[in-house]
Backbone as CSV, one residue per row, in Angstrom:
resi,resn,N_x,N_y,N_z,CA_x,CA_y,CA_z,C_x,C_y,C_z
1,UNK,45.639,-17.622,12.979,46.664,-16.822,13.584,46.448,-16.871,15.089
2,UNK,47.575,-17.169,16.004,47.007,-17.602,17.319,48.944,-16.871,18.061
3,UNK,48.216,-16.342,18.868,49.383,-15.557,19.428,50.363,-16.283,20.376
4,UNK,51.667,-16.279,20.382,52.689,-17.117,20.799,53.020,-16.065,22.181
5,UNK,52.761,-17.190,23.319,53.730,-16.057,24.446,54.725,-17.259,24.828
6,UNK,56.035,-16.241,25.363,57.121,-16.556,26.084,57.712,-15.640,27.033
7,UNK,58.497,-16.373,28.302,58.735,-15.616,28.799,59.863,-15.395,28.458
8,UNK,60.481,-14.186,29.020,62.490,-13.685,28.855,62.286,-13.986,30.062
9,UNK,64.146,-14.178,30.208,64.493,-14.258,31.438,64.281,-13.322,32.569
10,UNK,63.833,-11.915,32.405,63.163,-10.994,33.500,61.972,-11.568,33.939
11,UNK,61.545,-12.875,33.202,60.128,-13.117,34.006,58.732,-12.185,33.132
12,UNK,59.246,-11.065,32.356,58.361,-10.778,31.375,57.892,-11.474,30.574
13,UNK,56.110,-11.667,30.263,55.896,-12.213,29.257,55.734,-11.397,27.943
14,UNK,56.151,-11.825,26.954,55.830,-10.952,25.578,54.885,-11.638,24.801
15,UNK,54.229,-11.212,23.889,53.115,-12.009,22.930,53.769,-11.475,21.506
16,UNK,54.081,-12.537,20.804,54.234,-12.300,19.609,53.044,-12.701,18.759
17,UNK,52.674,-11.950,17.493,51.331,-12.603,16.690,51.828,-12.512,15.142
18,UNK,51.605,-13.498,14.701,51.700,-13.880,13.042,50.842,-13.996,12.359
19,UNK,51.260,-12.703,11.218,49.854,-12.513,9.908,50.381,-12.707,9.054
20,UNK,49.587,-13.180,8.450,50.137,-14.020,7.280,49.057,-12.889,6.025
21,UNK,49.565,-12.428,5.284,49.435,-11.544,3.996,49.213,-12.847,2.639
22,UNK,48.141,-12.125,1.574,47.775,-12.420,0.533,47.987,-11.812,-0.592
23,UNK,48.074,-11.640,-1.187,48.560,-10.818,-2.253,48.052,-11.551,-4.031
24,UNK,46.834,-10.937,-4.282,46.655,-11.662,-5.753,46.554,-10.510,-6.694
25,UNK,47.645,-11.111,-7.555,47.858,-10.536,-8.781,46.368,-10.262,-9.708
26,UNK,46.617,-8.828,-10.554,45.609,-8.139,-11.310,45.530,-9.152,-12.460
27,UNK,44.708,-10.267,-12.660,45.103,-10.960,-14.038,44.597,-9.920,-15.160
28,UNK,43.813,-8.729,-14.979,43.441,-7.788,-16.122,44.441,-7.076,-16.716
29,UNK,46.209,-7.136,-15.823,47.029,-6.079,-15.971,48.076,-7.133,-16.061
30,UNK,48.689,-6.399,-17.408,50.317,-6.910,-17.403,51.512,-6.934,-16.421
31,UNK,51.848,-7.319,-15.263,52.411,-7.511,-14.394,53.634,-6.431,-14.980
32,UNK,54.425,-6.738,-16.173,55.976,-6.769,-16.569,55.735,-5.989,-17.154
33,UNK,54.488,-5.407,-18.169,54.132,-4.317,-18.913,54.642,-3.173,-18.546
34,UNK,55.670,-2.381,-19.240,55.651,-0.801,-19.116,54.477,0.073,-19.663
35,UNK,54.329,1.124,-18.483,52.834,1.459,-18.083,52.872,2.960,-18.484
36,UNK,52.501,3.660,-19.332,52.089,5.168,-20.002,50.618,5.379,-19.169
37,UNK,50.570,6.275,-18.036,49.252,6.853,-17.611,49.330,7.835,-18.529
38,UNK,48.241,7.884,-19.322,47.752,9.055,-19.699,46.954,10.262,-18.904
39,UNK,45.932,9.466,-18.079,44.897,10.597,-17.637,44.253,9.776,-16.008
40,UNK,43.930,10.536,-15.478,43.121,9.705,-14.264,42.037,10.977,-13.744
41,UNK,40.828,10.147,-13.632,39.471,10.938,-13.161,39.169,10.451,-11.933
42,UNK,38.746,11.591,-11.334,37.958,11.634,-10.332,37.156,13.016,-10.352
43,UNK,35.335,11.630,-9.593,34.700,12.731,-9.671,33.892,13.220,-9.019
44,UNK,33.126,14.086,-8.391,32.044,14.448,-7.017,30.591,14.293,-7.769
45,UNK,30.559,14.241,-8.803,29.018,14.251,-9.386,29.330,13.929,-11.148
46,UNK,28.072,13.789,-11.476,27.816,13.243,-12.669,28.851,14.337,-13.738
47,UNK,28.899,13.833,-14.730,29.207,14.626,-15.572,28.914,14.010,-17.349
48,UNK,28.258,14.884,-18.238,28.239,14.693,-19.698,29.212,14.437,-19.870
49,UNK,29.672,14.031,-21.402,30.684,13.340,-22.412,31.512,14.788,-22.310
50,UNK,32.662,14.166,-22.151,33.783,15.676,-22.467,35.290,14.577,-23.237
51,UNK,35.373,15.758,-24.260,36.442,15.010,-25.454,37.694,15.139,-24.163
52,UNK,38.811,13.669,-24.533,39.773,13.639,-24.161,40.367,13.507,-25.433
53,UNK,42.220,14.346,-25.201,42.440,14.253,-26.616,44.352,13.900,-25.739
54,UNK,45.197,13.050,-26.183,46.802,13.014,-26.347,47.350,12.731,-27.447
55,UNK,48.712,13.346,-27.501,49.917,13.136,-28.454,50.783,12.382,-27.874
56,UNK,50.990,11.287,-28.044,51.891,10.049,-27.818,53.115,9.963,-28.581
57,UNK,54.406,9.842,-28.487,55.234,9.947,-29.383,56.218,8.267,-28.985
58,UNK,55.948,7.182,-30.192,55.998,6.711,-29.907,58.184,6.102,-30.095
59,UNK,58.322,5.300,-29.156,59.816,5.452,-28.513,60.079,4.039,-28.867
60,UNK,61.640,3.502,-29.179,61.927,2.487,-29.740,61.569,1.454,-28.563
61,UNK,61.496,0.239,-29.050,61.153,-0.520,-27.974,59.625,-0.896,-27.846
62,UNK,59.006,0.343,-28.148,57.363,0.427,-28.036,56.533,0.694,-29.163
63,UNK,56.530,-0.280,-29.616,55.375,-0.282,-31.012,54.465,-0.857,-30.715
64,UNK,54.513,-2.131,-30.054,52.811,-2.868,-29.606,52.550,-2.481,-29.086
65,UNK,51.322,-1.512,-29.017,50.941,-0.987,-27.299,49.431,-1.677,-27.121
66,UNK,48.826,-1.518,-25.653,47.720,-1.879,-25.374,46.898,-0.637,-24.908
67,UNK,45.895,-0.073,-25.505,45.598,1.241,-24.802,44.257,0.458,-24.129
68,UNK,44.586,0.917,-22.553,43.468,0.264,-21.257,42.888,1.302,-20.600
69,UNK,41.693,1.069,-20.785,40.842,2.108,-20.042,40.505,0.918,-18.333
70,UNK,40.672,1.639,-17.087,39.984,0.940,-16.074,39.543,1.733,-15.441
71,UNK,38.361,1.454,-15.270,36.875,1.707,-14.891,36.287,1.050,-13.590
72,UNK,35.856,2.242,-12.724,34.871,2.098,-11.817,33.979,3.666,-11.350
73,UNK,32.783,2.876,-11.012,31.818,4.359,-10.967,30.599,3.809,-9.772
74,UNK,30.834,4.702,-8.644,30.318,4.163,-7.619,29.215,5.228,-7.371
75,UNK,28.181,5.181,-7.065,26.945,4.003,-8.089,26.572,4.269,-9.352
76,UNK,27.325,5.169,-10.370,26.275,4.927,-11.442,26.915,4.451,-12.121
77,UNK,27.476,4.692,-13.738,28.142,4.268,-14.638,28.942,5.090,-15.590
78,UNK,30.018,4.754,-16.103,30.608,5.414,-17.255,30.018,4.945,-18.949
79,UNK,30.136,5.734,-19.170,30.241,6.241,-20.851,31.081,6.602,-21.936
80,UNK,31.642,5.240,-22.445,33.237,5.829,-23.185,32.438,5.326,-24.703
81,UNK,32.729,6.307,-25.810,32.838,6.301,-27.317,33.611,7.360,-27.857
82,UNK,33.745,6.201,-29.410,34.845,7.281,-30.238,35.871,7.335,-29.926
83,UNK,36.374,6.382,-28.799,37.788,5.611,-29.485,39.097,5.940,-30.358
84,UNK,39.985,6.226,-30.152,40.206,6.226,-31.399,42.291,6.271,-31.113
85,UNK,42.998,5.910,-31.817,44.436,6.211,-32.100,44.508,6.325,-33.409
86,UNK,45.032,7.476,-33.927,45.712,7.942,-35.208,47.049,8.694,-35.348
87,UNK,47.192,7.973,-36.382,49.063,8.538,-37.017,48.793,9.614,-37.090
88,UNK,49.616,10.630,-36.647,49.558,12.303,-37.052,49.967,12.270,-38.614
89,UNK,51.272,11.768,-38.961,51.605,11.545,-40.533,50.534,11.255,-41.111
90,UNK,49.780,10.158,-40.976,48.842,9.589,-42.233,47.555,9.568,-41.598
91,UNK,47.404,9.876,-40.746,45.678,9.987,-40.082,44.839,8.641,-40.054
92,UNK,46.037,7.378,-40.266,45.168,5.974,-40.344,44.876,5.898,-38.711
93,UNK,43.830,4.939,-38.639,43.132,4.827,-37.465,43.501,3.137,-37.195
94,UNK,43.922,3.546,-36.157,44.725,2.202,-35.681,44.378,1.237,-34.651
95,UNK,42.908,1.806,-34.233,41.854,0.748,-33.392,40.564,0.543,-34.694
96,UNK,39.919,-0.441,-34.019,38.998,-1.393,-34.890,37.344,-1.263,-33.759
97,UNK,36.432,-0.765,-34.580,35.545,-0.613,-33.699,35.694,0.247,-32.892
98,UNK,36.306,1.415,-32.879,36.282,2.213,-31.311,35.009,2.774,-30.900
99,UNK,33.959,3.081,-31.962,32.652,3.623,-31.263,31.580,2.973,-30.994
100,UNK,32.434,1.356,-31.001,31.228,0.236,-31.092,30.251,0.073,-31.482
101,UNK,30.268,0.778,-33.019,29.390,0.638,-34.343,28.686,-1.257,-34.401
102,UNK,29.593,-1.867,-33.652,29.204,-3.339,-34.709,28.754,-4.006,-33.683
103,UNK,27.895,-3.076,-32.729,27.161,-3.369,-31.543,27.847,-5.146,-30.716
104,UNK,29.063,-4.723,-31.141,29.866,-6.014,-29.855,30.990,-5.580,-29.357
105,UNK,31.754,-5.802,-28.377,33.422,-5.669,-28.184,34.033,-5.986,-28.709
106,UNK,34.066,-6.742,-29.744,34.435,-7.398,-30.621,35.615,-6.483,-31.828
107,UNK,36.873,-6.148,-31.718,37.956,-6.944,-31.557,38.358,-6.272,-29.271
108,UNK,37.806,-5.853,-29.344,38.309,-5.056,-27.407,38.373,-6.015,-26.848
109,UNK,39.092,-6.058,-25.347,39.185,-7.205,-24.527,38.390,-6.815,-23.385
110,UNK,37.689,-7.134,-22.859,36.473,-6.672,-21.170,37.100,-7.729,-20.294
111,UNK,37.438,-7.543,-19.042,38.198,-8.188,-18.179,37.773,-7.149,-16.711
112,UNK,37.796,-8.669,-16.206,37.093,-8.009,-14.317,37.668,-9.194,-13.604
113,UNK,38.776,-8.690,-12.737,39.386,-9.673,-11.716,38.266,-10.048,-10.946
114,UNK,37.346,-9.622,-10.822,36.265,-10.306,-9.779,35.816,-11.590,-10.423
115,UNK,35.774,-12.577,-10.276,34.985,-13.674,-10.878,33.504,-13.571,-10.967
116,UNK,33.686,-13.638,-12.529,31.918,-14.149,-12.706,31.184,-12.345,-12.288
117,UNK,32.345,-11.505,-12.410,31.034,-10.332,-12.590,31.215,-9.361,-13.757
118,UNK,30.614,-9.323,-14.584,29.994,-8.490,-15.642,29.722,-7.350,-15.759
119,UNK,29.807,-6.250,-15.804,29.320,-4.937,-15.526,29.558,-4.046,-16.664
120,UNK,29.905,-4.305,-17.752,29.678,-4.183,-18.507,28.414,-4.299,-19.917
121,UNK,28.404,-3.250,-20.654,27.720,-3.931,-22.088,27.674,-2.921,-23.482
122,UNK,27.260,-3.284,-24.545,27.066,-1.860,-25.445,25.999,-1.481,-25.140
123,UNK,25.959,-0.807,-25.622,24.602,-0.074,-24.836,23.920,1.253,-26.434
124,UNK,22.771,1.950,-26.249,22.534,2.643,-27.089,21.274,3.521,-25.863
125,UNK,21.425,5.033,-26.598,20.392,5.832,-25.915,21.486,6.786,-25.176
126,UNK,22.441,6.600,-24.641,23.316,7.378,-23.817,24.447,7.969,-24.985
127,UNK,24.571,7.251,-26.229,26.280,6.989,-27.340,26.190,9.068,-27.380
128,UNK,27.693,9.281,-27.581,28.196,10.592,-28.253,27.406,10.622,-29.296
129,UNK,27.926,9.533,-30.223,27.663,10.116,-31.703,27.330,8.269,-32.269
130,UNK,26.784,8.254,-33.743,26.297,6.941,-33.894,25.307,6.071,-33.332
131,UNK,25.218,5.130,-33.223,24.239,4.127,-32.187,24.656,3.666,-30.787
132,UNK,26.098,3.132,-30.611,26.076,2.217,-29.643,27.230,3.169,-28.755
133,UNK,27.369,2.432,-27.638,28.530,2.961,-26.839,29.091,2.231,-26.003
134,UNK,29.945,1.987,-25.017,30.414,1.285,-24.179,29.711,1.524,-22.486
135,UNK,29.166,0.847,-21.979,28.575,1.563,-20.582,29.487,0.197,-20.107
136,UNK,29.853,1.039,-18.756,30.774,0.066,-17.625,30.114,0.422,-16.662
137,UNK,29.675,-0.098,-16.025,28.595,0.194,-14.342,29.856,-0.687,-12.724
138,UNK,30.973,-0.778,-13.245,31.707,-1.810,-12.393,31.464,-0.865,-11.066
139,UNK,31.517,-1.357,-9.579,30.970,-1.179,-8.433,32.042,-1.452,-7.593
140,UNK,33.185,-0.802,-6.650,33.605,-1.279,-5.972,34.821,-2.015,-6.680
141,UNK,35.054,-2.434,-7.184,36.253,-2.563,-7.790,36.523,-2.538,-9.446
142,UNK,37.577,-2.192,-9.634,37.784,-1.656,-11.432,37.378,-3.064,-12.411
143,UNK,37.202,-2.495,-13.508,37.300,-3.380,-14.573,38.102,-2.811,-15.818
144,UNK,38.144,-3.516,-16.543,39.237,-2.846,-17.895,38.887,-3.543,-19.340
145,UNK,38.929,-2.565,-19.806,38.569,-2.522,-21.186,39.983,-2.323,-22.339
146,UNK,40.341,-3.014,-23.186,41.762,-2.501,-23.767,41.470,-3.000,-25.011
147,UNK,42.404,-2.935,-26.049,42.746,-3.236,-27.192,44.150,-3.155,-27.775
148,UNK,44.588,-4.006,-28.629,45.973,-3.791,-28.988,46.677,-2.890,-30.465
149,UNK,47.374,-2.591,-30.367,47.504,-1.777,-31.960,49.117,-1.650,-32.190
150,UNK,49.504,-1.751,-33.401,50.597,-1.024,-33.843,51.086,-0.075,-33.648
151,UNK,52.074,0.551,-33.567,52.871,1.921,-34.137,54.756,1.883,-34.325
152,UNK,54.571,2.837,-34.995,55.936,2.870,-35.591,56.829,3.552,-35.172
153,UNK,58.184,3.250,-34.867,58.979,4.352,-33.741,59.244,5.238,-34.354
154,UNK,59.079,6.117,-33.444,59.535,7.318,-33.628,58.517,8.364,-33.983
155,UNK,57.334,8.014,-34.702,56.157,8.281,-34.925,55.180,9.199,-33.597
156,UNK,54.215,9.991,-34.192,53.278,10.817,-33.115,51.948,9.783,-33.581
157,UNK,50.931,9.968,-32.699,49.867,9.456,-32.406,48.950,10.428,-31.494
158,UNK,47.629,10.372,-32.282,47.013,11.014,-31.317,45.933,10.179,-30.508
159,UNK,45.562,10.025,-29.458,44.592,9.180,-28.568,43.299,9.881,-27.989
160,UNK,42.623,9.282,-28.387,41.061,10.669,-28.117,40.195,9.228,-27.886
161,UNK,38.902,10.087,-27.333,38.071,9.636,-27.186,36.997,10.256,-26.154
162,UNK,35.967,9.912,-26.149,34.766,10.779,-24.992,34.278,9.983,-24.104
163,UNK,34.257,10.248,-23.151,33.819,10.029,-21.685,33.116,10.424,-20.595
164,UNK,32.001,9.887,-20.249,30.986,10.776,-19.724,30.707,9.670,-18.382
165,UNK,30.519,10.342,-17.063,29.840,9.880,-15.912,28.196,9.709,-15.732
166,UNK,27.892,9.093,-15.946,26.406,9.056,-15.784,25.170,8.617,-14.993
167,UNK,24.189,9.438,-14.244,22.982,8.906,-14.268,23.218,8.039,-12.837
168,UNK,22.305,7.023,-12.166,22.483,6.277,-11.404,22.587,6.558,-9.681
169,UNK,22.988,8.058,-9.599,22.899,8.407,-8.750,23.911,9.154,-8.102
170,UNK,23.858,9.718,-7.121,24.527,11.444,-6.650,25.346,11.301,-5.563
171,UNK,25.645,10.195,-4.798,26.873,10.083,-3.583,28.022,9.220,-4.834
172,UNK,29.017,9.942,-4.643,30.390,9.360,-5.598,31.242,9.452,-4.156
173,UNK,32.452,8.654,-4.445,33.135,8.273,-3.434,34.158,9.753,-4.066
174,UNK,34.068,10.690,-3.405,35.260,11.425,-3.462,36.782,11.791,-3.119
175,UNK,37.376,11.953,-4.128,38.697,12.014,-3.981,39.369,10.298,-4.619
176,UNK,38.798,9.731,-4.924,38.866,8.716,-5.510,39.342,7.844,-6.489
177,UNK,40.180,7.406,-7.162,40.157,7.532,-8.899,39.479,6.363,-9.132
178,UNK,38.350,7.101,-10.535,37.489,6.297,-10.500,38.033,5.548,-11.935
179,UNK,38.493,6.053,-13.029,38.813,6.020,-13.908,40.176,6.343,-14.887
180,UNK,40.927,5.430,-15.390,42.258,5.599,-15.624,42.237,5.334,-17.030
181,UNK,43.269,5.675,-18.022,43.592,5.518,-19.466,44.697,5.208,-19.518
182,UNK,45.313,4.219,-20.000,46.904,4.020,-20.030,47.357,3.459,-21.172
183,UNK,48.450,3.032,-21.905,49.111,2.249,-22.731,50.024,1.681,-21.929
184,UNK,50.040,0.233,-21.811,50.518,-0.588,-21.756,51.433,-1.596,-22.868
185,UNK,53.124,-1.890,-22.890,53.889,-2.220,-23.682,54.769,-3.188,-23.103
């Protein structure tokens, strides 16, 4: 970028300067996706597992959804288990693995626009309930965790799960959002 002068005819010189903007797309996020925020955290200090609980009512058009957790925790880490979407009608459970019993992500998707960084894992010693849990330690920029599921229009759903800040250390970037829940369709 290298600044252009000219004069006007008053004999004034002006400097014009050209920036040239970048702009790269979230490949973790559906660009075209219609976007359901459920919840957004921010936080000044640590905090234990506290149940999150919604009623989703689901609307024609929107039966595939993607429920995305994105995650960042500056410096320590989050703590999500227990998972979960269920039919209010029939109480079937409509994620696979949500408390990461089968000690993998495995059917979840883990995605970090940063290349080549990881900050994620299952983890055990920190879980709600069971063995394993999800720890996300992402630093400075989000990462996302999602899965895909059914539902039927017109239908209620409830979306829960526990979430805890943890450990790692005591300056948090305040006022911040560190942490978001959404369905994506």
């Amino acid at each position: 970028m290298e600044p252009c002068s000219t004069p006007d005819i008053t004999g004034v010189v002006s400097t014009t300067t050209t920036v040239t903007t970048t702009t790269t797309a979230n490949v973790c996020l559906d660009r075209n996706a219609l976007v359901t925020v459920l919840d957004t955290f921010s936080l000044s200090a640590p905090q234990n597992y506290v149940f999150r609980s919604y009623v989703y009512n689901a609307t024609a058009g929107r039966t595939l959804g993607t429920l995305t957790f994105s995650l960042r925790n500056d410096p320590a880490y989050w703590s999500l288990d227990d998972v979960s979407v269920k039919s209010v009608s029939s109480s079937a459970e409509l994620l696979t693995n949500g408390g990461f019993e089968s000690g993998s992500l495995t059917p979840w998707i883990y995605c970090s626009p940063v290349t080549g960084s990881i900050s994620s894992q299952i983890a055990s010693g920190n879980q709600h309930s069971g063995t394993y849990y999800y720890k996300d330690g992402s630093s400075g920029s989000y990462d996302y965790l999602s899965q895909k599921f059914t539902m039927i229009s017109g239908s209620q759903y409830v979306i829960s799960f526990w979430l805890a800040s943890r450990f790692g250390g005591t300056v948090y970037t305040s006022g911040t959002v560190l942490a978001q829940v959404a369905l994506q369709f």
